[in-house]
C-alpha positions in Angstrom: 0.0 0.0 0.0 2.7 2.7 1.2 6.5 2.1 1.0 9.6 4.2 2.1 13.1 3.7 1.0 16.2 5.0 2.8 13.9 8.1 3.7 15.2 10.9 5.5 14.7 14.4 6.2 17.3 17.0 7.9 16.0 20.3 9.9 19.5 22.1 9.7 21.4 20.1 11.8 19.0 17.8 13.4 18.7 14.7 11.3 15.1 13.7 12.5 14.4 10.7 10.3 17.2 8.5 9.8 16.9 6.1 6.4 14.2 4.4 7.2 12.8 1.7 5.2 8.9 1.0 6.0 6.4 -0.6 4.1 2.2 -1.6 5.1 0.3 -3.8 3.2 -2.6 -3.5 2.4 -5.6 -4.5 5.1 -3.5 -4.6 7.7 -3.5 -2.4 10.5 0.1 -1.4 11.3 1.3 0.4 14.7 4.3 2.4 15.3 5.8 3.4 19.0 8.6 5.3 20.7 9.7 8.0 22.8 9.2 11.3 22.4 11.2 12.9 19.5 12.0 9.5 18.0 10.6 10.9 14.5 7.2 8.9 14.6 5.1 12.2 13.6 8.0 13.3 11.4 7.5 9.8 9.4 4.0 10.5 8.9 4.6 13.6 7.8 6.8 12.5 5.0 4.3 9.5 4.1 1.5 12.3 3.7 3.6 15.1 2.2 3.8 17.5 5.0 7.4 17.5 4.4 9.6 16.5 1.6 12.3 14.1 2.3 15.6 15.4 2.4 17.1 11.8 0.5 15.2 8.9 -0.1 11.7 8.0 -1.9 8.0 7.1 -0.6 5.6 4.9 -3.1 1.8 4.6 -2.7 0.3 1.7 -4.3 3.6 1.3 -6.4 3.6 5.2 -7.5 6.5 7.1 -6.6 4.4 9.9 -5.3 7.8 11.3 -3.1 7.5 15.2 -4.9 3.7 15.2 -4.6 2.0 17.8 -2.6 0.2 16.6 0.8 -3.2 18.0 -1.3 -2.5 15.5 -3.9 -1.9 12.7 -1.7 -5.1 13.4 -0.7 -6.4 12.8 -3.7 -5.1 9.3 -3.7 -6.5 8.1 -1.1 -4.0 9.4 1.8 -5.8 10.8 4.7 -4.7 11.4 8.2 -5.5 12.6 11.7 -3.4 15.1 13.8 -2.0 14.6 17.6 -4.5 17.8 18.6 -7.9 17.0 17.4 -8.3 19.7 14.5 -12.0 20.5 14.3 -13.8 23.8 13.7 -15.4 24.8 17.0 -17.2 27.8 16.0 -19.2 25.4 13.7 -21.8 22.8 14.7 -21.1 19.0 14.6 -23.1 18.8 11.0 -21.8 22.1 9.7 -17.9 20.3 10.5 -18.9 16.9 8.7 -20.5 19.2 5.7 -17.2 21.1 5.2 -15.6 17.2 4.5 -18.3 15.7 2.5 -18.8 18.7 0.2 -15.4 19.1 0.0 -14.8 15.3 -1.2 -17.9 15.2 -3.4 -18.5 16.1 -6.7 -20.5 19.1 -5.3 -17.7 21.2 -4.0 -17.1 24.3 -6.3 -16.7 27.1 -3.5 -16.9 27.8 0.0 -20.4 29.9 -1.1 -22.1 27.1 -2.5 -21.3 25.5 1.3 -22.1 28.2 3.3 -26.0 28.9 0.9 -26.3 24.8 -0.2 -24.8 22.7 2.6 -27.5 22.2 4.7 -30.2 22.9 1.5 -29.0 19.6 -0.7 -30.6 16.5 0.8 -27.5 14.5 -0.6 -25.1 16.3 1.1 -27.7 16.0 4.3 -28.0 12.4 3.7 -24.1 11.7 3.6 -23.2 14.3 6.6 -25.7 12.1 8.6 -24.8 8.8 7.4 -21.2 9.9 8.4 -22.1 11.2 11.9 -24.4 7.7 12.9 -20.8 5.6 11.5 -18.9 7.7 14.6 -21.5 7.9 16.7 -22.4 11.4 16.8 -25.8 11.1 15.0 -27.8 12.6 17.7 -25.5 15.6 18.3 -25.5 16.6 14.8 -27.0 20.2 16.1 -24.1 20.7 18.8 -21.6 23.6 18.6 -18.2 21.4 18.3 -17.4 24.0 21.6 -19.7 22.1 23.5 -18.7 18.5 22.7 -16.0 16.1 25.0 -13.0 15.7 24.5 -13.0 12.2 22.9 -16.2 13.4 20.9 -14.0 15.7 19.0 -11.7 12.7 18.5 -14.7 10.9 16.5 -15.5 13.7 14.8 -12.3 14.2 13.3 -12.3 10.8 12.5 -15.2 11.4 10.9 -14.2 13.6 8.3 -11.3 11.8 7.4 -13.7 9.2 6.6 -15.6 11.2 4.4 -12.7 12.3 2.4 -12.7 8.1 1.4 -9.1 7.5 2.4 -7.6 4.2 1.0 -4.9 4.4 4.0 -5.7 5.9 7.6 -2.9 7.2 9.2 -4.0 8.5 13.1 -1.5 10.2 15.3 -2.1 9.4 18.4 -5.7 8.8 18.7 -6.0 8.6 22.5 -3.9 11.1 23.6 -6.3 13.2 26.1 -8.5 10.9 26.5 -10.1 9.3 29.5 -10.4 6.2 29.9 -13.8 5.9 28.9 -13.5 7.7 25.9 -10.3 5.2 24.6 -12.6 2.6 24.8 -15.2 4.2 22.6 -12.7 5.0 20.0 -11.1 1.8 19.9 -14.5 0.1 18.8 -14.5 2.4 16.4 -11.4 1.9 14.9 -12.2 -1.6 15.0 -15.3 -0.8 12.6 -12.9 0.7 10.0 -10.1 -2.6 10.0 -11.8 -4.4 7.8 -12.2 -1.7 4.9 -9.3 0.2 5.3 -5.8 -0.2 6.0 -4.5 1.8 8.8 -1.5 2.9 10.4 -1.4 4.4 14.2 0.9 6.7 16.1 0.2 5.9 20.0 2.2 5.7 23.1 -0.7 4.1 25.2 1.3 0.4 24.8 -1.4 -1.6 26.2 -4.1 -0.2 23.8 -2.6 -0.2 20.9 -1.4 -3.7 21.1 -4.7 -5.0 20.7 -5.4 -3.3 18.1 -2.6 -3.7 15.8 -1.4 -6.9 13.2 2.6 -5.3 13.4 4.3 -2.9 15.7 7.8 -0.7 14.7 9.4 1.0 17.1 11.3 4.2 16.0 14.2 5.8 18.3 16.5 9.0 17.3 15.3 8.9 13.6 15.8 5.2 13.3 13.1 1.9 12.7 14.7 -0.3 15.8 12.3 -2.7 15.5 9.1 -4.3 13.0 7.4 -7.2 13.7 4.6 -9.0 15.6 3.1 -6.9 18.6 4.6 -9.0 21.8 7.9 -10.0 19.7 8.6 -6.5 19.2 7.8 -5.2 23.2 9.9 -8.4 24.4 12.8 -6.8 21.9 15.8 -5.8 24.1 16.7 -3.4 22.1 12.9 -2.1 22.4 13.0 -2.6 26.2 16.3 -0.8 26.9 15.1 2.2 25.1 11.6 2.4 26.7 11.9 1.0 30.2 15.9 0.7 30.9 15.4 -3.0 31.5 18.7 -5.4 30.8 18.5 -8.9 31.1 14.9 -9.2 32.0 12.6 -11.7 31.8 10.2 -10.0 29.2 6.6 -9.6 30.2 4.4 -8.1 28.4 4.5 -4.4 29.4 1.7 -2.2 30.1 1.2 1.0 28.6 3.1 3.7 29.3 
């Protein structure tokens, strides 16, 4: 589905992806871990076209698509989520999902034919709420985005990923400030999504994303240290020395962290 080779990209000095070759197949969901600064947001960046690799070449479904714009990737199919839920709040819950749909259907010509027609075209009604019920924000079409939970602006922004009909997922850290509770929710609803859509995930909840993923790398200083199966990959040592300092353990599975 997405492939790097010998990727890399340099900030001035700081080298913050270090040739890293990574590849997802498609259906599977794929998860990838690691301290802070390791470069797991800066790889996603490059995958989406955020940022252009300083060396090295990304491939989407065997394209070489390494000097296309982010916009174009979206085009192809390349959607992703950010770390800090991006969603209008001055907007209601439908008029956010509108701005997506329209946006991704043959309707769109301007943001006046939104702002007039949105909420007008019963197509564009019917999707918005088909697309709401799927995250389970049906009945709270109405809300002002301001008023919504945490984790409710999560699913939203899921949402309208969704409705821009990615062919690859890619969600940075989905949990991150959420309760408890709210992980839960959005784990069954990424759980909805494996079997139509292949899916990569940033997270550094351990315990949660284990479950949910068919591989885990790990990526430390710029580097992929590790790829494999889930619990191979935690009972690593080079995995367990970087995360938890352990030497000479016997490995356990470790809980989140």
């Amino acid at each position: 589905m997405i492939e790097t080779q010998g990727v890399g990209i340099r900030f001035g000095a700081f080298v913050a992806v270090r040739d890293v070759d990574y590849r997802v197949t498609k259906g599977e969901t794929a998860g990838i871990i690691g301290p802070n600064g390791a470069g797991k947001s800066t790889l996603f960046n490059l995958l989406t076209g955020m940022h252009k690799p300083t060396w090295g070449s990304v491939r989407f479904q065997g394209e070489d698509v390494t000097s296309l714009s982010a916009e174009n990737r979206v085009a192809r199919g390349i959607i992703r989520t950010f770390q800090l839920v991006s969603v209008f709040d001055s907007l209601s819950v439908f008029e956010n999902m509108a701005i997506a749909v329209v946006r991704a259907g043959s309707e769109y010509r301007s943001w006046w034919h939104f702002l007039v027609g949105a909420s007008r075209s019963e197509s564009i009604s019917g999707r918005v709420d088909q697309s709401l019920s799927r995250v389970g924000l049906g009945e709270k079409s109405g809300t002002n985005v301001a008023e919504l939970s945490y984790g409710d602006k999560r699913k939203l922004e899921i949402g309208m990923a969704l409705s821009l009909e990615p062919t690859l997922l890619l969600l940075d850290e989905p949990f991150a400030g959420l309760s408890d509770v709210e992980i839960t929710e959005v784990v069954a609803l990424i759980r909805t999504l494996q079997e139509d859509l292949t899916i990569v995930i940033i997270e550094h909840k351990i315990s949660r994303i284990v479950e949910l993923v068919d591989r885990l790398s790990v990526m430390h200083e710029g580097h992929l240290i590790a790829d494999g199966l889930p619990n191979d990959v935690l009972c690593d040592p080079t995995v367990r020395r970087v995360y938890w300092g352990e030497r000479d353990q016997v490995c356990e599975k470790p809980e989140g962290v």
